[in-house]
C-alpha positions, 0 to 999 in steps of 0.5 A: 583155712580156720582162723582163730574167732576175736572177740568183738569184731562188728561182723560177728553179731551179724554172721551168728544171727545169719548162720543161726537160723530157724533151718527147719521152719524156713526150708521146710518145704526143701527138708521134706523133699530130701531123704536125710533133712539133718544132713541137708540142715548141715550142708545148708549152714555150711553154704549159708556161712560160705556165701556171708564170707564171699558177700563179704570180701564181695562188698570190700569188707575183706580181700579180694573176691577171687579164690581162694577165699578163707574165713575171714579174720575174727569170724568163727565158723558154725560148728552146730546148725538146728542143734546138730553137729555138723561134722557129726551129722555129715560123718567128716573131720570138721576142717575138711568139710568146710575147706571141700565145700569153700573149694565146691562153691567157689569153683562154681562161683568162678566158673559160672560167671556169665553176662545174665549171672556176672556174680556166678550165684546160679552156678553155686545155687546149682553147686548148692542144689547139687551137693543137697540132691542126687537130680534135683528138680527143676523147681528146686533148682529154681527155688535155690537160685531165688534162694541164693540171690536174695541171702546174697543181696541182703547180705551185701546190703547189711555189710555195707550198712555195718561201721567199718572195722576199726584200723589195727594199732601200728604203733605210734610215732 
């Protein structure tokens, strides 16, 4: 699933910026409520990075929006969120981490396609709230989604924003 990072490719400012957040400041209130706030910490990078790789081939930066989706080419996966090692802190091989919760949250992004959420973002919210909580509560729940909706939201606005990628050399004639 992992594709080898490039260097300097535009999306990469703006994908370490996005994955490398303030998580205990900013889901304080979600990390008090879970029992083990550095696995939650994990499991929050992990979908954050998920959901910039779908806004991203959602905003026609990359292949089709449909599964699967891969990492996209020149991006490097987060391996390290509020100074914790994720696959450290979530007790699994790397690899197998992300490519589980690609797989999690894209089924639920598929699936939960409906006419009030034609994106499916309140089925990966609830996929999100789910993998962070045994039951979570309904305000959670409600939280996520907001949560979700909005990284989503700006997260398109700031691809469409970006200069293009530039064309590969295919050689001259």
């Amino acid at each position: 699933m992992e594709r080898v990072p490039v260097a300097g490719t535009e999306a990469e400012p703006l994908i370490h910026g996005y994955t490398d957040v303030d998580y205990r400041s900013r889901y304080a209130g979600l990390l008090r409520l879970h029992p083990m706030p550095a696995e939650a910490i994990a499991e929050l990078c992990l979908f954050r990075f998920w959901l910039a790789c779908r806004a991203h081939a959602h905003a026609g930066a990359g292949p089709a929006p449909a599964p699967p989706l891969y990492v996209p080419a020149g991006w490097a996966p987060p391996r390290r969120a509020a100074g914790l090692d994720i696959d450290g802190t979530l007790g699994a091989w790397f690899g197998h981490l992300l490519e589980s919760r690609f797989d999690l949250y894209d089924r639920f992004f598929q699936l939960g396609r409906h006419h009030d959420d034609p994106l499916g973002l309140d089925a990966a919210a609830l996929a999100l709230s789910c993998q962070l909580f045994v039951q979570p509560s309904a305000a959670t729940r409600a939280w996520l989604r907001g949560e979700v909706r909005a990284l989503f939201a700006d997260l398109l606005a700031a691809f469409a924003a970006a200069p293009p990628a530039p064309a590969p050399d295919r050689g001259g004639a």
